[in-house]
N, C-alpha and C positions, 0 to 999 in steps of 0.2 A: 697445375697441381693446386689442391686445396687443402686446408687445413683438416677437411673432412678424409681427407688421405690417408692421414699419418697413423692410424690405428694400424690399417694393412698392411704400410710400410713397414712399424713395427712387428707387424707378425711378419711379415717376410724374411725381416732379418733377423728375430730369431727361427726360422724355420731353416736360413743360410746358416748360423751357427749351429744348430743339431746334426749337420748334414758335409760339417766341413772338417774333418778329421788331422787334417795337417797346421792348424795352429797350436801353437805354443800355447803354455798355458795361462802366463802371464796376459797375453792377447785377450787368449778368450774370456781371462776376468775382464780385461779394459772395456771388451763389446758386450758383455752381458751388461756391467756397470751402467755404460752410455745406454742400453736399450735401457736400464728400470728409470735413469735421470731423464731419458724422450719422455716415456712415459709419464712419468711425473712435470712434461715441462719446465724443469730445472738443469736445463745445458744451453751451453750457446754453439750456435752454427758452427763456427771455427772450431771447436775442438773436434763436431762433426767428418769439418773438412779433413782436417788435420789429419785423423782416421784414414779416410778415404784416400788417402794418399800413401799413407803408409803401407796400406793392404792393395793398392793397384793394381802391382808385380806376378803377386800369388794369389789373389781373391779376387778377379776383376768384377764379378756380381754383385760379391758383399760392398767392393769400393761403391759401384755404381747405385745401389741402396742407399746408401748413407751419405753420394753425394743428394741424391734424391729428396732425403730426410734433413739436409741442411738448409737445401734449397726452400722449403716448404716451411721450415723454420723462422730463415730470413723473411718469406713473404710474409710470415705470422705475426713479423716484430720480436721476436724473440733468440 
């Protein structure tokens, strides 16, 4: 995975959030949040992960994205 990635990654996951009806609202603010902070390169991996863990359970796609977008992060130095 490349840094040249994370664009699509990000569009995937918000294309996972327009499309995923059963979060809470609070959630969906944390995942929109975290998509405009990838965006901006202003997050660190761990709270990525942190995410991805949390939504395992009931979201395994969205988890698996955004283990995707931490990993790619980590490699980016960031």
């Amino acid at each position: 995975m490349s840094a040249a990635e994370l664009p699509q990654l990000l569009r995937r996951l918000h294309a996972e959030l327009q499309h995923t009806a059963s979060l809470d609202a609070e959630s969906r603010d944390l995942l929109n949040l975290l998509a405009r902070d990838l965006a901006k390169f202003e997050t660190q991996g761990s709270t990525t992960r942190e995410l991805a863990v949390r939504f395992e359970a009931d979201h395994p796609a969205m988890a698996s994205t955004l283990r995707q977008i931490a990993d790619l992060l980590g490699k980016a130095g960031i």
